[in-house]
Structure formats: structure tokens, C-alpha cells
N, CA, C and O of each residue as an XYZ file, in Angstrom:
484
protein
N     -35.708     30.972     22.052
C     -35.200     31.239     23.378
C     -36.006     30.484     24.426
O     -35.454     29.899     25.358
N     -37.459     30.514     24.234
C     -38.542     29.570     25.232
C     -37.797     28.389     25.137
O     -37.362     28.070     26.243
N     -37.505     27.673     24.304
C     -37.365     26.161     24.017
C     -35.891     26.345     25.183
O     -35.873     26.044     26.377
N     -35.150     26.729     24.638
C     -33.577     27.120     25.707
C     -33.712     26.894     26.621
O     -33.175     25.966     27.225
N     -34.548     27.740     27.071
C     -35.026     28.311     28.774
C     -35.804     27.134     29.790
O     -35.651     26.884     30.985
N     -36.765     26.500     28.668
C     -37.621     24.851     29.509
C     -37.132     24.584     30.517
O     -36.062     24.018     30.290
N     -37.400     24.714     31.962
C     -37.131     23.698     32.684
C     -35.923     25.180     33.427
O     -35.253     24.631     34.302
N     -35.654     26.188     33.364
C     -35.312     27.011     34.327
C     -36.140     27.736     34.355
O     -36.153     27.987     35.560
N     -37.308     28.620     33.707
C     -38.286     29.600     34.553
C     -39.688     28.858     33.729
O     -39.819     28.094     32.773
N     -40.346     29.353     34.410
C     -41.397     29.226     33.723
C     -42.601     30.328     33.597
O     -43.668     29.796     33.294
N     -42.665     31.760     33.764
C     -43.686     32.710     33.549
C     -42.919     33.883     33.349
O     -42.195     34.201     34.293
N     -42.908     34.559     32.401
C     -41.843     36.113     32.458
C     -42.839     36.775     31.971
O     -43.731     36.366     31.228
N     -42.665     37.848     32.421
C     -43.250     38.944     31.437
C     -42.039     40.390     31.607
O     -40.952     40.065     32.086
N     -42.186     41.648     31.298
C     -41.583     42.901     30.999
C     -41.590     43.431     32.583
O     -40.633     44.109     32.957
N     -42.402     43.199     33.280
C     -42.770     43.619     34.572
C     -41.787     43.016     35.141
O     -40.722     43.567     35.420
N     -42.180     41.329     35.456
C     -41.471     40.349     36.018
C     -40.312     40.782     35.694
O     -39.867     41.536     36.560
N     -39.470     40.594     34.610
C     -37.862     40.858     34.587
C     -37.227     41.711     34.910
O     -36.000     41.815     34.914
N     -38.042     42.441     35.230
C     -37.194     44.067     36.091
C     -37.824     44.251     37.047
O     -37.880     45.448     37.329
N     -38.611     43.289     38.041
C     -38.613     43.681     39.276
C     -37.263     42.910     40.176
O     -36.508     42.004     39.821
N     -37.326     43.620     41.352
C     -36.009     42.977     41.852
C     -36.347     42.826     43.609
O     -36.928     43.775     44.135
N     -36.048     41.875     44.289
C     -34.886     40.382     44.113
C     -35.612     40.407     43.017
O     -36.618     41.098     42.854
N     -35.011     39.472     42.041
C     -35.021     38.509     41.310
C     -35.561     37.150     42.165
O     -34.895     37.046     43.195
N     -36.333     36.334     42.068
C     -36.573     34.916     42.669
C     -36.701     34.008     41.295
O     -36.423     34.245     40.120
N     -37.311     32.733     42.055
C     -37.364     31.822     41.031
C     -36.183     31.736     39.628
O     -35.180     32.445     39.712
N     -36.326     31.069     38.693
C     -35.728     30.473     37.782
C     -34.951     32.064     37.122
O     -33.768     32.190     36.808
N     -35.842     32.945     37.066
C     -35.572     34.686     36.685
C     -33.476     34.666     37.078
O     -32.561     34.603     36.257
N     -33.423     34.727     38.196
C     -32.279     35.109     38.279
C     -31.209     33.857     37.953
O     -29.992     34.015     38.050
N     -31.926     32.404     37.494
C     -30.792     32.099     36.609
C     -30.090     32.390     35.109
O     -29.104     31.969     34.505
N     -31.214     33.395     34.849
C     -31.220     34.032     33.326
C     -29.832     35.282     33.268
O     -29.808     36.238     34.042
N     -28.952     35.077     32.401
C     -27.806     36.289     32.444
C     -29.133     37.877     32.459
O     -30.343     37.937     32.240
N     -28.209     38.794     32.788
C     -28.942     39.956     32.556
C     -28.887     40.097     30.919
O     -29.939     40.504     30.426
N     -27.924     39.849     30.101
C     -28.324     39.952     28.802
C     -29.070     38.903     28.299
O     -28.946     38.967     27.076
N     -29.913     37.794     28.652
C     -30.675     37.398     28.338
C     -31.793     37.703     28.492
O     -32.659     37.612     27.623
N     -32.032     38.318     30.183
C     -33.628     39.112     30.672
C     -33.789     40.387     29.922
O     -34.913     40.790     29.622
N     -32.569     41.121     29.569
C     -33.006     42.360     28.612
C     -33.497     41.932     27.206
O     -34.520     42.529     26.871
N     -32.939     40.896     26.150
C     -33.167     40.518     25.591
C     -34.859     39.796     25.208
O     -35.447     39.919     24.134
N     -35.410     38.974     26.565
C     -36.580     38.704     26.489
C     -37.336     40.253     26.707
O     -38.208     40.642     25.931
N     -37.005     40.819     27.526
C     -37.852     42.154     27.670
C     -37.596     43.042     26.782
O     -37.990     44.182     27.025
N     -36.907     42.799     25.574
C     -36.911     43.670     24.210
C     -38.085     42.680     23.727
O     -39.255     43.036     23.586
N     -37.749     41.794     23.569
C     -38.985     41.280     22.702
C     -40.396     40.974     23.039
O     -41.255     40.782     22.179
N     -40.620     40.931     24.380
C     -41.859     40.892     24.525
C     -42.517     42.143     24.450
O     -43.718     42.134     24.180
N     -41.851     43.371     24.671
C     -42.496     44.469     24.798
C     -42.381     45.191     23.239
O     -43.078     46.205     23.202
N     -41.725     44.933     22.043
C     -41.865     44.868     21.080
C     -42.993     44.632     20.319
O     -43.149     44.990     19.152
N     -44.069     43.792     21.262
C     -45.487     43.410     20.859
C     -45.926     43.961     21.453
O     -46.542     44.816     20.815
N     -46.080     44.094     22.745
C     -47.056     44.854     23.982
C     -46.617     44.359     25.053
O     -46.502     43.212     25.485
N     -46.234     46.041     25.679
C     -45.476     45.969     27.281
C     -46.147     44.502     28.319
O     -45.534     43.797     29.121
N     -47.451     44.456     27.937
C     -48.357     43.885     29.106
C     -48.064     42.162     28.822
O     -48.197     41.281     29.672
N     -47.572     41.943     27.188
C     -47.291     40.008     27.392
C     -46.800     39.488     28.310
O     -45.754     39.887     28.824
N     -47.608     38.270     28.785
C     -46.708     37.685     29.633
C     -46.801     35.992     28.716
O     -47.679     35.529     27.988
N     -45.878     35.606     29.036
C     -44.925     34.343     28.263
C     -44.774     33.065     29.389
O     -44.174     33.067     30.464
N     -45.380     32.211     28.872
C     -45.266     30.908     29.616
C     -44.413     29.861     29.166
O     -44.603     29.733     27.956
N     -43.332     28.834     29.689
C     -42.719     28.262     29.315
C     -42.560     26.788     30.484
O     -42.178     26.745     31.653
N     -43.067     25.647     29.494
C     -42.983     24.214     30.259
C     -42.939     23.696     29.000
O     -43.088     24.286     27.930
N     -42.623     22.025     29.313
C     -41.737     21.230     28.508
C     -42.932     21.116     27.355
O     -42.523     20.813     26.234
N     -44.219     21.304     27.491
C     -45.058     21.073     26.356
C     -45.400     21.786     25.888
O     -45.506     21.497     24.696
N     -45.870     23.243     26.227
C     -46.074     24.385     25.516
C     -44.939     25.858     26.116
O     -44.286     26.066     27.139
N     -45.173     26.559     24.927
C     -44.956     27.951     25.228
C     -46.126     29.238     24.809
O     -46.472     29.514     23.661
N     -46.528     29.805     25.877
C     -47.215     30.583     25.176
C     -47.419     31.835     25.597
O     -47.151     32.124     26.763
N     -48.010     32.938     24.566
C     -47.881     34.510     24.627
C     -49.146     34.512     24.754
O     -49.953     33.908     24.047
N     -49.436     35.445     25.997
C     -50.945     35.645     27.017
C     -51.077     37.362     26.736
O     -50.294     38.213     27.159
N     -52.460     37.621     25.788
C     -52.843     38.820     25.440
C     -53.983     39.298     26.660
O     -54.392     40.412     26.986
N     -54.286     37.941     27.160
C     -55.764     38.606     27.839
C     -56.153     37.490     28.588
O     -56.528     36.433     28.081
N     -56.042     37.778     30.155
C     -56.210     36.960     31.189
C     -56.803     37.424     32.423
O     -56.138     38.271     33.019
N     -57.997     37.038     32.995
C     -58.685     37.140     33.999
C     -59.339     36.235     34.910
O     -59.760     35.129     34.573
N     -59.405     36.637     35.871
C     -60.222     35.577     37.072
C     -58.713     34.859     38.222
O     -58.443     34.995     39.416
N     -58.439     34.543     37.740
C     -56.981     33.801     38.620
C     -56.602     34.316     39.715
O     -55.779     33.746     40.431
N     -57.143     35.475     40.018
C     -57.087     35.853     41.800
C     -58.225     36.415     42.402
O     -58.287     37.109     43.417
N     -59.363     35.925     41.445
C     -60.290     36.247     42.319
C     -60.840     34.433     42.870
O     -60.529     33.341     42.395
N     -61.710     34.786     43.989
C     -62.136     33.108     44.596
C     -63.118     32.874     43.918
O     -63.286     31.813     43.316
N     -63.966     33.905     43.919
C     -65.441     33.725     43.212
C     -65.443     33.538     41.711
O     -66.516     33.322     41.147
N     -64.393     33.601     41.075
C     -64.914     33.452     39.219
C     -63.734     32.881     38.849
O     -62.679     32.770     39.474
N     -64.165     32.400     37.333
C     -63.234     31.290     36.756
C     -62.060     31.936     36.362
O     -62.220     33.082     35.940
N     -60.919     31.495     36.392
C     -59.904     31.948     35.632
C     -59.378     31.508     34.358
O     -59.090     30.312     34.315
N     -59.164     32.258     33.206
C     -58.766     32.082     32.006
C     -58.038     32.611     31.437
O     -57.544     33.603     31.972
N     -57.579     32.219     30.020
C     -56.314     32.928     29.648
C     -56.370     32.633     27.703
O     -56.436     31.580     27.068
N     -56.314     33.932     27.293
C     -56.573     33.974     25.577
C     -54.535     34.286     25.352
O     -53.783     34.994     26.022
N     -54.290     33.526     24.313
C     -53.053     33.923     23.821
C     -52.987     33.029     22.645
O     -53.955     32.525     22.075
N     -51.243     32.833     22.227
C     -50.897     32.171     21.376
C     -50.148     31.291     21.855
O     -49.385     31.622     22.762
N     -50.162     29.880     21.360
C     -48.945     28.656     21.588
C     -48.247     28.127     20.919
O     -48.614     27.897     19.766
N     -46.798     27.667     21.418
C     -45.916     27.157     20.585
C     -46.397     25.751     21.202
O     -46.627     25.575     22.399
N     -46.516     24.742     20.154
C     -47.131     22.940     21.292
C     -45.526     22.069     20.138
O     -45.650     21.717     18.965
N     -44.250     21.958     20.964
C     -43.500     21.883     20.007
C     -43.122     20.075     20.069
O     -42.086     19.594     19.609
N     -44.287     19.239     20.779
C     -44.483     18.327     21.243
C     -45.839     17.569     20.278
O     -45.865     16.417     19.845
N     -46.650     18.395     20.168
C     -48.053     18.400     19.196
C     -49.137     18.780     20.236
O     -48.551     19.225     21.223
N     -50.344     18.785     20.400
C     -51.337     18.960     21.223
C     -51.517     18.165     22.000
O     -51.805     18.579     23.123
N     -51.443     16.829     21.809
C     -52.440     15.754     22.772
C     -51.964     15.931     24.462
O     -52.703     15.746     25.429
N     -50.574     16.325     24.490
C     -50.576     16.360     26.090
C     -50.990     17.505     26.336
O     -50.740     17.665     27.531
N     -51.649     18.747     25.805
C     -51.907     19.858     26.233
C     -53.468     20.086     26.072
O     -53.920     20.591     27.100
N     -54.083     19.947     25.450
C     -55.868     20.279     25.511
C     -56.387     19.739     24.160
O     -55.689     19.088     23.383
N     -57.714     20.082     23.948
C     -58.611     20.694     22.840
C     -58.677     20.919     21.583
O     -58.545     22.114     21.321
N     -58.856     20.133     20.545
C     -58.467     20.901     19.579
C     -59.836     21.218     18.880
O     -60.717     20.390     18.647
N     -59.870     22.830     18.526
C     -61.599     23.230     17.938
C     -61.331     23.952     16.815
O     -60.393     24.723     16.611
N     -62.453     23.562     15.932
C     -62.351     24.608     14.693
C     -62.302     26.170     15.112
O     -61.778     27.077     14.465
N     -62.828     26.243     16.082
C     -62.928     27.816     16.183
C     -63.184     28.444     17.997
O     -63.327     27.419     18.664
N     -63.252     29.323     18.658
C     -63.387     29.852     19.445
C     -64.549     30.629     19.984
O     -64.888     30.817     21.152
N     -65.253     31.169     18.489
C     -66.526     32.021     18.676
C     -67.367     31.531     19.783
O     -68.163     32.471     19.790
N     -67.706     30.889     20.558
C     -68.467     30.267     21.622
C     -67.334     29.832     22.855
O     -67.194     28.627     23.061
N     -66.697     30.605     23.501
C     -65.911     30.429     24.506
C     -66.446     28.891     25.079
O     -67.667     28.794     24.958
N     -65.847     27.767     25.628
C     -66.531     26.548     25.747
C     -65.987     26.894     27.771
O     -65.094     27.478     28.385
N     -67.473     25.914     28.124
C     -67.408     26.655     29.566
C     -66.874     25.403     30.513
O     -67.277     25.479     31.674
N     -66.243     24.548     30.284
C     -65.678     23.621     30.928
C     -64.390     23.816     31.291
O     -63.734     24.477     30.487
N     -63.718     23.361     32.460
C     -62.488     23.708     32.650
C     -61.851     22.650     31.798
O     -62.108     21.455     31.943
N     -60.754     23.267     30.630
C     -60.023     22.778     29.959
C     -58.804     23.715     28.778
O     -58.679     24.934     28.903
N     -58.235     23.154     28.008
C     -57.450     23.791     27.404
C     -57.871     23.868     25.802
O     -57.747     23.065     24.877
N     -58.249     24.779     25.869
C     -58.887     24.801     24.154
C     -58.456     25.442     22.969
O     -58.861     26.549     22.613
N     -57.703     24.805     22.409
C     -57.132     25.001     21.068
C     -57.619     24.973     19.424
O     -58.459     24.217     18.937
N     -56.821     26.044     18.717
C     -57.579     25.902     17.340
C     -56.435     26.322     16.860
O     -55.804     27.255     17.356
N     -56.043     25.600     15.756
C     -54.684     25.267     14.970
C     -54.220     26.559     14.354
O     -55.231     27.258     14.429
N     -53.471     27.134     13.904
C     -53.160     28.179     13.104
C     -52.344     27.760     12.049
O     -52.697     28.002     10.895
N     -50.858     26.913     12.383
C     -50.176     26.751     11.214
C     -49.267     25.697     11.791
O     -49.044     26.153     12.912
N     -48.771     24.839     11.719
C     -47.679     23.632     12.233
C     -48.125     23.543     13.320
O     -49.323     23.609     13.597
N     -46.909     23.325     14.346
C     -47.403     23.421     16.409
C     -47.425     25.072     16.873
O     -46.682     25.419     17.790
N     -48.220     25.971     16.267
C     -48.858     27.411     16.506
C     -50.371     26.959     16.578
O     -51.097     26.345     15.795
N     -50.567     27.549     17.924
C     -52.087     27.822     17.719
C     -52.780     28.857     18.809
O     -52.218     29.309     19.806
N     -53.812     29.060     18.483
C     -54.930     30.202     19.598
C     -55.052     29.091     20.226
O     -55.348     28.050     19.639
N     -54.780     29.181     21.874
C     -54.947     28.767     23.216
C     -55.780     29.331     24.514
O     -55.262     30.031     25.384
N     -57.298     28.871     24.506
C     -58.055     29.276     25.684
C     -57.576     28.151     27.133
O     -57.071     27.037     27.267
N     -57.960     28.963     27.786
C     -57.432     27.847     28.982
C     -58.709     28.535     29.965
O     -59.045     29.719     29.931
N     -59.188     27.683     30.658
C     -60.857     28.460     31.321
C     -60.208     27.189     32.556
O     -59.598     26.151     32.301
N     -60.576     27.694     33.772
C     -60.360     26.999     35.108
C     -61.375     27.535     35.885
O     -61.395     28.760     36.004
N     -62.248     26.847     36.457
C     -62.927     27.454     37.361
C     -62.901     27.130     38.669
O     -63.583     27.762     39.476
């Protein structure tokens, strides 16, 4: 459905799709398509929020800093890279050492799936 969607919204989550107006790309989505994403994201956990652009898609478990001024903002999830990595970040054996540079840091899981840090400061 992400791949579908490219290029009309780009951030949903369970919240987002049932608040109302509707703005942005959201209200070009049928209502049986926004119920549909909000069955499935909340199928995992009410709180996913889901990113969608032409190079990645990805499911955000755990994200902080992005509205505060004073500290970095980052974001732990999973990605679809259905393009391959190189236009998107990082690629690391592993994560155990959060890396403190602003960048996009990836570690492979299985085909174009992978764990996606993203650190901005």
C-alpha cells in the first residue's frame, strides 16, 4: 500500500488518520483506504507512525528530540529501501553504539528490509 501511496502523503499514523480536517495528501486517501491503513498500523501498536517517499518506507517504534530546539532528533524503526540503500544512509553491522553524527544509519535484515536510525541534530 506504501509503494501505491508514494508521492500522495507522506507521514500517517492511527492518530493522524482520524483527526479531522483532514489536510495534506491524508484526504486524498478514500476513507476505505485510511481505515484500512489504520487497521494495520494499529494491529502492531496504536502509537506507529509510517513514513512514505520515493526511496524509503518506514515503521517508527521510537522517536525523540524533533520538537525540542535544544536536543537532537532521532528516529528507531524499520525500512522498506525498495530502491536499495545508497540514496538513503549507512549501512552498519549493528546498532549497539548509537553513532552520534547526523545521518541515516542502517543495518540490513533481509532483501531491501532493514533497522533504520536517523539522528539529526
Amino acid at each position: 500500500m506504501g509503494m501505491e501511496d508514494t508521492g500522495i502523503v507522506s507521514l500517517l499514523s492511527p492518530e493522524m488518520l482520524n483527526e479531522q480536517p483532514l489536510t495534506d495528501g491524508r484526504k486524498a486517501l478514500s476513507p476505505e483506504r485510511r481505515g484500512e491503513y489504520v487497521r494495520l498500523l494499529t494491529s502492531i501498536t496504536p502509537d506507529l507512525v509510517m513514513g512514505i517517499d520515493f526511496d524509503r518506507i518506514t515503521f517508527s517504534y521510537s522517536r525523540g528530540g524533533s520538537t525540542l530546539s535544544i536536543g537532537p532528533g532521532w528516529m528507531k524503526g524499520i525500512a522498506y529501501l525498495p530502491h536499495g540503500y545508497e540514496r538513503v544512509g549507512m549501512v552498519l553491522t549493528n546498532l549497539d553504539k548509537p553513532p552520534s553524527q547526523d545521518d541515516v544509519y542502517l543495518v540490513p535484515i533481509q532483501s531491501n528490509w532493514y533497522i533504520i536510525y536517523v539522528h539529526l541534530d
